[in-house]
C-alpha positions as a Markdown table, in Angstrom:
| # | Residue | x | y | z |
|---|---|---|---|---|
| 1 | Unk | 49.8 | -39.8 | -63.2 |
| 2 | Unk | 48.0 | -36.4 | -63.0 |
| 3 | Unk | 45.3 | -37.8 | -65.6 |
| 4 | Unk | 44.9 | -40.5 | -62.7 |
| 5 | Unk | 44.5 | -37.8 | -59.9 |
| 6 | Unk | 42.4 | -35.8 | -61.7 |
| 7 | Unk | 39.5 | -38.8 | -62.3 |
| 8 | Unk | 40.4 | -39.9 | -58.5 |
| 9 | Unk | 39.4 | -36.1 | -57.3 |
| 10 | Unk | 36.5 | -35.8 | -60.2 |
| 11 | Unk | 35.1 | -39.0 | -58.4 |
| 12 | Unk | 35.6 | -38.3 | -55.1 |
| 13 | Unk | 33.8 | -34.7 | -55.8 |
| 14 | Unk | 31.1 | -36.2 | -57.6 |
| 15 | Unk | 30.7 | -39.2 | -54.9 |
| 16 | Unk | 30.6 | -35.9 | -51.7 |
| 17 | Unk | 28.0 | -34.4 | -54.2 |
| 18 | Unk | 26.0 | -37.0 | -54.4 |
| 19 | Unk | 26.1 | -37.6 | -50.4 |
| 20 | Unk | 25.6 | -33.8 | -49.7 |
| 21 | Unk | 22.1 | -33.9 | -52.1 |
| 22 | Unk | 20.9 | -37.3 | -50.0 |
| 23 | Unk | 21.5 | -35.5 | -47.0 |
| 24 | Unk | 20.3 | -32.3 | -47.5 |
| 25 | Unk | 16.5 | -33.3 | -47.1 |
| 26 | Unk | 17.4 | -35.1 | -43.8 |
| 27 | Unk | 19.6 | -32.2 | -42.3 |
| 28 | Unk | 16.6 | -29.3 | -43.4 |
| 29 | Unk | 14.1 | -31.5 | -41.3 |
| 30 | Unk | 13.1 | -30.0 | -38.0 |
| 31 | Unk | 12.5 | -32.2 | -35.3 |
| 32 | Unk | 9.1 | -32.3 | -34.1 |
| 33 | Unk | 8.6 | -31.6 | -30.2 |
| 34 | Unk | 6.8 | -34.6 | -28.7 |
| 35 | Unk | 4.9 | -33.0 | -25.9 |
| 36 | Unk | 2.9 | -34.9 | -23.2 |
| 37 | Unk | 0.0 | -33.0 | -21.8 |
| 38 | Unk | -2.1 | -35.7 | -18.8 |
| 39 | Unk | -6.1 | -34.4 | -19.2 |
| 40 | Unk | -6.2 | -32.3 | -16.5 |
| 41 | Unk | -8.0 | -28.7 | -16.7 |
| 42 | Unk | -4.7 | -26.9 | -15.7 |
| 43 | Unk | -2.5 | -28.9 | -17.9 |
| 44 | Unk | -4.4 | -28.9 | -21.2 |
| 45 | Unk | -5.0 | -25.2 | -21.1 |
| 46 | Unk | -0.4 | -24.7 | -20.5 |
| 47 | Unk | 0.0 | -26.9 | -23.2 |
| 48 | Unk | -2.3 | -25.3 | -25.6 |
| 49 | Unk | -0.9 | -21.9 | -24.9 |
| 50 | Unk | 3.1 | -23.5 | -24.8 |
| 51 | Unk | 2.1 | -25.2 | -28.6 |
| 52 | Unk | 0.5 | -22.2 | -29.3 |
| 53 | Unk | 3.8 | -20.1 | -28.6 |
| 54 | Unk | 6.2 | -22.6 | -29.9 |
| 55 | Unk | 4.9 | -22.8 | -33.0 |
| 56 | Unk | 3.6 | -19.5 | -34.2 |
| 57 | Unk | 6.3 | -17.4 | -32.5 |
| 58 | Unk | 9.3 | -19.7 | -31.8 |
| 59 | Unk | 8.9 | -22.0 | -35.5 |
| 60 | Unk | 8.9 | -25.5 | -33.6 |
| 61 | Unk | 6.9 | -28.1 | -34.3 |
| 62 | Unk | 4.6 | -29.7 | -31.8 |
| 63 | Unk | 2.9 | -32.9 | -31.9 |
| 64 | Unk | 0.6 | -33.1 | -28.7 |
| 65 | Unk | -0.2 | -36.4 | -27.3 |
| 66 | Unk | -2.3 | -37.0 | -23.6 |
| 67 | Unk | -0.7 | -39.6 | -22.0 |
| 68 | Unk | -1.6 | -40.4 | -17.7 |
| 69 | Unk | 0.6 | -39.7 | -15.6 |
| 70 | Unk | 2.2 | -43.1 | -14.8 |
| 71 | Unk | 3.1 | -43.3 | -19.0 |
| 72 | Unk | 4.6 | -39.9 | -19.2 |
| 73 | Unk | 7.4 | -40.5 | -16.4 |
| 74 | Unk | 8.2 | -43.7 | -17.8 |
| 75 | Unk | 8.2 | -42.5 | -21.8 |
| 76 | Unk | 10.4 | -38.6 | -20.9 |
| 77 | Unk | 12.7 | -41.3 | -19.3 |
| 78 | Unk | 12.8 | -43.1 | -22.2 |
| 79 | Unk | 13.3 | -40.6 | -24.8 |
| 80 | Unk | 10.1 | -41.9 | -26.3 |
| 81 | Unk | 8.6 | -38.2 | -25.0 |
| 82 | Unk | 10.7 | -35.0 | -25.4 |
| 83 | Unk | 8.6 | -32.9 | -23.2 |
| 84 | Unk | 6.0 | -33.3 | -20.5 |
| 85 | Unk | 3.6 | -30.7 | -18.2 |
| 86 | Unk | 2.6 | -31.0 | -15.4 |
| 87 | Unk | 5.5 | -32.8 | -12.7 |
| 88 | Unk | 3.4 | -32.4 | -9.4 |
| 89 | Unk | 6.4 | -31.6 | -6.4 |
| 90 | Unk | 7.5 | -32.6 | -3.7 |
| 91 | Unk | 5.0 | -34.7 | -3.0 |
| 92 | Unk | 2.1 | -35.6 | -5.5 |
| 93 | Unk | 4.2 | -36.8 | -8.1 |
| 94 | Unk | 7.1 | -38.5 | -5.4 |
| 95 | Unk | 6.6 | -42.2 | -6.3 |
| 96 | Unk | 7.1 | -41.5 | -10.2 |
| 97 | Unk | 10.0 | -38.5 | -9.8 |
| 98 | Unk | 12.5 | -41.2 | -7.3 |
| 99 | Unk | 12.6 | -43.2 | -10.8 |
| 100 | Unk | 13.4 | -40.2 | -13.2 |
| 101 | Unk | 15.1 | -37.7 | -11.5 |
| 102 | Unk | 18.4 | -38.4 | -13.0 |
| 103 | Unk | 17.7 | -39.4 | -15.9 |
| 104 | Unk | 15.5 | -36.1 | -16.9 |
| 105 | Unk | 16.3 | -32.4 | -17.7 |
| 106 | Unk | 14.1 | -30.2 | -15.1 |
| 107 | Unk | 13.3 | -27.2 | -16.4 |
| 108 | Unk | 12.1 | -25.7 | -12.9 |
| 109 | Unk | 8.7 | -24.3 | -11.7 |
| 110 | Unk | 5.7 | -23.5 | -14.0 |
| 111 | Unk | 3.7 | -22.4 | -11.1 |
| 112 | Unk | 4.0 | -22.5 | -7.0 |
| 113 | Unk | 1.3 | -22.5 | -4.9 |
| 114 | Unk | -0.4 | -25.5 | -6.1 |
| 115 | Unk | -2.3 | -27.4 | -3.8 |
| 116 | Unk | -4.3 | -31.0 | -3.7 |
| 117 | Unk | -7.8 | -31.1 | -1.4 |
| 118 | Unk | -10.9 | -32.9 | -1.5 |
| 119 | Unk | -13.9 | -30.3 | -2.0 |
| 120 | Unk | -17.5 | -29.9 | -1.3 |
| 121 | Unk | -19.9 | -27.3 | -2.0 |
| 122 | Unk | -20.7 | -24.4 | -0.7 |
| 123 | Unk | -24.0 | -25.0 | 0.5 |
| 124 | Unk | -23.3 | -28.0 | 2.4 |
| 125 | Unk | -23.4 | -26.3 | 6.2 |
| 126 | Unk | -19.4 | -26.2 | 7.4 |
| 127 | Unk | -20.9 | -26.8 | 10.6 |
| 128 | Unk | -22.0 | -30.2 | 9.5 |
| 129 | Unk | -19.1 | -31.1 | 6.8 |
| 130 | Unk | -16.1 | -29.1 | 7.4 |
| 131 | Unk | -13.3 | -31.7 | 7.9 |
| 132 | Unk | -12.5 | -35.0 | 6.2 |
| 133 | Unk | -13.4 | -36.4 | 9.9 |
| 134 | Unk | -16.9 | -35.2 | 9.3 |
| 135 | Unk | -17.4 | -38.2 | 6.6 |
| 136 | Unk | -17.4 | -40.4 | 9.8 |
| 137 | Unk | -21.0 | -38.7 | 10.5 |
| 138 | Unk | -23.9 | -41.0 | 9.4 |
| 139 | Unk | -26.1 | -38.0 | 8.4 |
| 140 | Unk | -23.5 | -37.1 | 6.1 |
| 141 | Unk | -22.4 | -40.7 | 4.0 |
| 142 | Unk | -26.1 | -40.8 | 3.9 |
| 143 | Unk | -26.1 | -37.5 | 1.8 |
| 144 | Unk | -23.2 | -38.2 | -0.1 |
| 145 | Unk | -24.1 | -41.6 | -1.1 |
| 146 | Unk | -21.1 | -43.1 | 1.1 |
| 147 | Unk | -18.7 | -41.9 | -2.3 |
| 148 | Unk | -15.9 | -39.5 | -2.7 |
| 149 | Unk | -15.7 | -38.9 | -6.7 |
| 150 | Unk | -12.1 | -39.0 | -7.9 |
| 151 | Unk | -10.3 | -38.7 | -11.4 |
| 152 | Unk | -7.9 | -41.2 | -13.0 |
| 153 | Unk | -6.4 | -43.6 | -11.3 |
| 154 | Unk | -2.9 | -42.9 | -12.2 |
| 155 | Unk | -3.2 | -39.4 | -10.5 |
| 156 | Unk | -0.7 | -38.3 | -7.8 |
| 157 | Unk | -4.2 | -37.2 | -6.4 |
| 158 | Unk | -5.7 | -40.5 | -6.4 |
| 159 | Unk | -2.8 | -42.3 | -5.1 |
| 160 | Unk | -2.5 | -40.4 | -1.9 |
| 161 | Unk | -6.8 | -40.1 | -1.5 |
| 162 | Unk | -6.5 | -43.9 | -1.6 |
| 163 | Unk | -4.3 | -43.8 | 1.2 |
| 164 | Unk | -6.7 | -41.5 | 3.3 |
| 165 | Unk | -8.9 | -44.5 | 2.7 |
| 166 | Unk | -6.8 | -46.4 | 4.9 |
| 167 | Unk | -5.6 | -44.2 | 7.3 |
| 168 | Unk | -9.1 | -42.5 | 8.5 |
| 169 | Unk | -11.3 | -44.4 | 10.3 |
| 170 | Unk | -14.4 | -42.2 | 9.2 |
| 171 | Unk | -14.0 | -43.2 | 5.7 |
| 172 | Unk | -14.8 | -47.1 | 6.3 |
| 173 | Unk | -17.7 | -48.4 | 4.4 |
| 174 | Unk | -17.1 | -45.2 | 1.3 |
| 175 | Unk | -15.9 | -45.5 | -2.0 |
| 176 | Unk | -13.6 | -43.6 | -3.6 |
| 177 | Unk | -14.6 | -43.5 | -7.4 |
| 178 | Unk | -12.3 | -43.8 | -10.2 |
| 179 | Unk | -12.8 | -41.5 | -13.2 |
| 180 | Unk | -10.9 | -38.4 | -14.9 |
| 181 | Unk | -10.9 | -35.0 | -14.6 |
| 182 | Unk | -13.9 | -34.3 | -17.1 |
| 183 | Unk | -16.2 | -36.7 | -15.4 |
| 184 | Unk | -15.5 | -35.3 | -12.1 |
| 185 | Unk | -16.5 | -32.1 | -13.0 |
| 186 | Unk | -19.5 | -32.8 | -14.9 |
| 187 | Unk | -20.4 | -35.0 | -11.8 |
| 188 | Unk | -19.8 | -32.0 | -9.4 |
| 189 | Unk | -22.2 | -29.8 | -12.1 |
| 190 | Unk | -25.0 | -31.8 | -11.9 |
| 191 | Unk | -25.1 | -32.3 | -8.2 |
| 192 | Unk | -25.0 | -28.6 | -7.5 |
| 193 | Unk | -27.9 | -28.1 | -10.5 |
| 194 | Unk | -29.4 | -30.7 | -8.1 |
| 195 | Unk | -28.2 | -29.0 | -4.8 |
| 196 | Unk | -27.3 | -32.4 | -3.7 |
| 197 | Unk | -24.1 | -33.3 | -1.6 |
| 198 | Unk | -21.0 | -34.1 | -3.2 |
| 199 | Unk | -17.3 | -34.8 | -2.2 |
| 200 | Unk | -14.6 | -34.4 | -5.3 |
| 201 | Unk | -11.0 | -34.8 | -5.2 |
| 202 | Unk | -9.7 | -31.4 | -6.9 |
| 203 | Unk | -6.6 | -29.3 | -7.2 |
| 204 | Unk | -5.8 | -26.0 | -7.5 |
| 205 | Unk | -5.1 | -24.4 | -10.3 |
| 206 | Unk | -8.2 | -25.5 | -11.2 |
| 207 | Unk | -11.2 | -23.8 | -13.4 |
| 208 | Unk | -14.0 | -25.9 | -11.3 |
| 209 | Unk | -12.9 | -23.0 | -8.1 |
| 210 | Unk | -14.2 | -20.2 | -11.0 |
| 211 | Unk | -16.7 | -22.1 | -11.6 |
| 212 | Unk | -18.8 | -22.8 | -8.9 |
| 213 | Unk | -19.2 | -22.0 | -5.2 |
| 214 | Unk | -16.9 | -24.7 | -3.8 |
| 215 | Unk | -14.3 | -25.1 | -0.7 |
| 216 | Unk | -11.8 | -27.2 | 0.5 |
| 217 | Unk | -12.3 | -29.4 | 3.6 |
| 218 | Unk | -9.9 | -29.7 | 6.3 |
| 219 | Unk | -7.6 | -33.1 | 6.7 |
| 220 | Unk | -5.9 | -33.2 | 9.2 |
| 221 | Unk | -3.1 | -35.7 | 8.9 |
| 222 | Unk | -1.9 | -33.5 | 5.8 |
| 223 | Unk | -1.6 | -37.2 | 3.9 |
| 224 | Unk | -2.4 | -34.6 | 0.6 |
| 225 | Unk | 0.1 | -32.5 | 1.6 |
| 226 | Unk | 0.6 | -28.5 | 1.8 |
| 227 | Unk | 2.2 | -26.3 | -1.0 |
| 228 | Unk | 3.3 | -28.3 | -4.4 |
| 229 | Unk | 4.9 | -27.0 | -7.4 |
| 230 | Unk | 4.0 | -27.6 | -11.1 |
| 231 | Unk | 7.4 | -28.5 | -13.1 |
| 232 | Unk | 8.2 | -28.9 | -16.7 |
| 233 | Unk | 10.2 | -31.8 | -17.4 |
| 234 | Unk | 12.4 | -32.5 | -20.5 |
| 235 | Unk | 14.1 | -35.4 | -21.7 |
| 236 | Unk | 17.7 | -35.8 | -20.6 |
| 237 | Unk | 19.2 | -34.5 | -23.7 |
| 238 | Unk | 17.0 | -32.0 | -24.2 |
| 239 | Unk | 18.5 | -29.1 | -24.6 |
| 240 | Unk | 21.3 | -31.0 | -27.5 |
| 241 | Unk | 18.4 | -32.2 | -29.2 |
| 242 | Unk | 16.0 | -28.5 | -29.8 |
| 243 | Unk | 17.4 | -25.1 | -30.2 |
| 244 | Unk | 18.5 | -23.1 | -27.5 |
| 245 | Unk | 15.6 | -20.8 | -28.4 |
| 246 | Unk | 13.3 | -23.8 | -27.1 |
| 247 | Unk | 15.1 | -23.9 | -24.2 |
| 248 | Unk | 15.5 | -21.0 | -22.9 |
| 249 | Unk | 11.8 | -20.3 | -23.7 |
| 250 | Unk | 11.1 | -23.3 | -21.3 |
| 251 | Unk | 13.6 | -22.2 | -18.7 |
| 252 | Unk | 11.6 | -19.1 | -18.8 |
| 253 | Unk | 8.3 | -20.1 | -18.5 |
| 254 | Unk | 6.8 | -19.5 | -15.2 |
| 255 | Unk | 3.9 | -17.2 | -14.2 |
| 256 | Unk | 1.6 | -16.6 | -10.7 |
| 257 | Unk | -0.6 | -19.4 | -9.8 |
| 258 | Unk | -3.3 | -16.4 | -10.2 |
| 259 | Unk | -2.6 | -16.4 | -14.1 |
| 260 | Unk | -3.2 | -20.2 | -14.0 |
| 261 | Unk | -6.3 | -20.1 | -13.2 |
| 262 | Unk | -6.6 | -16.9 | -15.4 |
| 263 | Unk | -5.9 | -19.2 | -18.4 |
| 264 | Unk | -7.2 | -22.6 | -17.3 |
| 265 | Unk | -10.6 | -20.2 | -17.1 |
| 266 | Unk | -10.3 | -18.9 | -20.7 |
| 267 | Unk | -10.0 | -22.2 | -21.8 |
| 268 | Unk | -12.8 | -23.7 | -20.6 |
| 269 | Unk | -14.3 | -21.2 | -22.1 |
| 270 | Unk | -13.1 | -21.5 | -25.5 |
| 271 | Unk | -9.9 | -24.0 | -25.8 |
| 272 | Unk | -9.6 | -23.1 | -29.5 |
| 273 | Unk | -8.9 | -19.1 | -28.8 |
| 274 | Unk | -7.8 | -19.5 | -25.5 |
| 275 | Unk | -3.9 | -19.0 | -26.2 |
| 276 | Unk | -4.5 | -15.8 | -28.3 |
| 277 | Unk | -6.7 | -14.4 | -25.9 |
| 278 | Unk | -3.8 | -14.8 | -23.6 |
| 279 | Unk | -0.9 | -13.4 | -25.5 |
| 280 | Unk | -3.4 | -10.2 | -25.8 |
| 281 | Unk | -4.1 | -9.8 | -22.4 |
| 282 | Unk | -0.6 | -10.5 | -20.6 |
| 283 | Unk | 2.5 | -9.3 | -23.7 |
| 284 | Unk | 4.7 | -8.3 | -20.9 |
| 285 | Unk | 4.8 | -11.5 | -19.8 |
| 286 | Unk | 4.7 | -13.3 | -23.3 |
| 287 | Unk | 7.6 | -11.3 | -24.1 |
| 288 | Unk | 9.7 | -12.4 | -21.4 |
| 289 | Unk | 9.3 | -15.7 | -22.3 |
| 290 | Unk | 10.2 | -15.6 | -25.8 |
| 291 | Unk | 13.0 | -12.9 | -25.5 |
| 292 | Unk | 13.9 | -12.5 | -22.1 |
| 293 | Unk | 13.3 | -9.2 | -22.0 |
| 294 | Unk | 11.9 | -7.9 | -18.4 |
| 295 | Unk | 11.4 | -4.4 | -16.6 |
């Protein structure tokens, strides 16, 4: 009888062995962080610096994909993305946050202050072109070429500039094009090289205001909105899936619009040195984000 046991318990041992070497491999493996950054100027230059961060001070993986806006609602909901910058609120992003709110883990504020504008060079006169109205003035669609020159079409920004299509009577007979955010700019560039006139849908944060000599015009029916807020949004499960150290990073991770632009800056300047540059020039703030630690 105990000769019996003792094979039944050798086998069972050797059988747990066998499972604990199978699984070993499986339970050592990290997750990697799927992060979805939209190609915008503000947004590429976070999610450099929160890769940057994760992965050389926190040890988690990152794979970075750049999906538009539209997709990355649609995929956080659906698990298929863990993490996504930039959630534009209350009002940019409304259409695609009524569909995920509850299905989503909300991380809070990156940044306040935000706002969404259609902009024009300095050197157009403000006495001529000072207020979306002013497009209604033939002087001035002749100048412009009748076009307002947008970014992509699944925008927040674009969505609610197509609206101002409808809803002011001055804008009949322009165009609003559709583009992205890099063709937009270098659009804006080579008017001003030209010192030709130029409407662009922008945002702030955004490096194109430390770029050039730009201002917003005025629109009146506020269809664009006043202050927004920049979220980070995580997959509902989240916070069971990563580490608490990722999360409470995240939770953490809010800064002055002012530092925004800061960074969005230095990388445009150099995307490739633009995190380290950062962590240099604001520990204080690096360190409250990785240990919580504030005075």
């Amino acid at each position: 009888m105990f000769e019996n046991r003792f094979k039944w318990v050798a086998i069972c041992v050797a059988v747990l062995m066998a499972v604990a070497l199978v699984s070993a491999p499986a339970m050592a493996e990290k997750k990697t962080l799927k992060f979805g950054v939209v190609a915008w100027s503000e947004a590429l230059a976070l999610g450099s610096l929160i890769e940057h961060l994760m992965e050389n001070e926190i040890g988690q993986d990152v794979e970075v994909i750049n999906p538009d806006a539209g997709v990355a609602y649609t995929a956080i909901k659906n698990k298929e993305l863990d993490l996504y910058i930039e959630a534009w609120l209350p009002l940019t992003h409304e259409a695609y946050w009524e569909k995920v709110a509850s299905s989503v883990c909300d991380f809070g504020p990156i940044y306040e202050d935000a706002s969404l504008g259609w902009a024009v060079p300095n050197y157009i006169p403000e006495d001529v072109l000072n207020s979306v109205e002013d497009l209604g003035k033939d002087e001035v669609k002749e100048k412009c070429k009748g076009r307002i020159v947008g970014i992509d079409p699944g925008s927040g920004l674009m969505q609610h500039s197509s609206l101002m299509m409808k809803e002011y009577p001055e804008l009949e007979g322009w165009k609003l094009i559709e583009g992205s955010d890099a063709a937009m700019v270098a659009e804006l560039k080579r008017s001003i090289q030209r010192e030709e006139w130029i409407v662009v849908t922008l945002w702030r944060p955004h490096h194109a205001f430390g770029m050039f000599d730009i201002r917003y015009i005025d629109e009146p029916k506020g269809i664009l909105g006043e202050e927004e807020r920049s979220h980070m949004v995580g997959r509902e499960d989240f916070m069971a899936v990563f580490p608490n150290k990722v999360s409470r990073f995240l939770t953490r991770f809010t800064m002055p619009i002012g530092v925004v632009d800061d960074l969005t800056y230095m990388y445009q300047v150099n995307e490739d040195t633009a995190a380290a540059k950062f962590v240099e020039k604001y520990p204080k703030l690096v360190d409250y984000w990785l240990n919580g630690i504030s005075e």
